[in-house]
C-alpha angles and dihedrals in degrees: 000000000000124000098246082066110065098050128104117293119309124170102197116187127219109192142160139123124300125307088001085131105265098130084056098039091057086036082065095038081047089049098050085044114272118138106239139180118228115221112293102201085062100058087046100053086049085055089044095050093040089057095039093231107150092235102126126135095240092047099036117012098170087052098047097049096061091048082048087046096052098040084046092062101041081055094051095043080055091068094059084066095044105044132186122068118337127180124203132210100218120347144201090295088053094074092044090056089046093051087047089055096056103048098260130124127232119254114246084232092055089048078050098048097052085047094069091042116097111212120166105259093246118082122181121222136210119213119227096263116194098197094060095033122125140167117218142162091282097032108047100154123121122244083256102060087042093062080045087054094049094055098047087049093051089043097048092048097054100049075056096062097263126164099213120206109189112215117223127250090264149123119299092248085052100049087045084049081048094046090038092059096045088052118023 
């Protein structure tokens, strides 16, 4: 396991818009040892669609952020348990950019809730990548609003504090070298 991953408790963000290679870039930090969370708001729009609920992000985005929310800080109170390093694939910022994408305002109690939350202060962020870029199911949005995406969640981490690294357009080993000597 690598060292970075036995120190005290660090919550490192990966964010960007959809299809930008998150999933496969913590694929590659779960692969050398780190604990990570896979992207919440997937799973849940697998639950949603499976129950037929209507609570999907592109039908019902007020809806849809408080289930993301919720599923975000257990996620991140997880972490306390584990230790070490973790990396997350979206975080507690992400809905608010999301909600800001789509014209809606962020709850006072969600501002309050990431208040209490402890992420490191650097937040890596994936560039919309057209090359690697896919809809899917889960994933329905077009390369542009990914690119839309992109920009409300830069924007929206860095109105947080953030200190934003931008990871290059590269292989998956060399993103995760990248991520490794920012971290460890």
């Amino acid at each position: 396991m690598p060292a970075a991953a036995t120190r005290s408790l660090r919550r490192y963000v990966i964010t960007g818009g959809p299809g930008a290679g998150k999933s496969t870039l913590l694929q590659a930090l779960a692969a050398a040892g780190y604990h990570c969370y896979e992207e919440a708001s997937r799973r849940l729009i697998r639950e949603q669609m499976a129950a037929r609920s209507g609570v999907l992000p592109w039908l019902d985005m007020g809806a849809f952020a408080a289930l993301a929310l919720d599923a975000m800080k257990e996620q991140h109170d997880d972490a306390a348990e584990v230790g070490g390093t973790c990396f997350f694939d979206r975080a507690i910022p992400d809905v608010f950019g999301y909600l800001m994408h789509a014209g809606l305002e962020v709850p006072q109690d969600y501002l309050s809730l990431f208040a209490s939350c402890r992420y490191e202060p650097v937040a890596f962020l994936l560039p919309p990548w057209r090359e690697i870029f896919v809809q899917d199911r889960e994933r329905p949005q077009t390369y542009s609003e990914s690119e839309e995406l992109y920009e409300a969640l830069r924007e929206v981490y860095g109105s947080l504090g953030f200190r934003l690294v931008e990871l290059p357009r590269a292989s998956v080993a060399e993103r995760a070298g990248f991520v490794f000597s920012l971290t460890g």
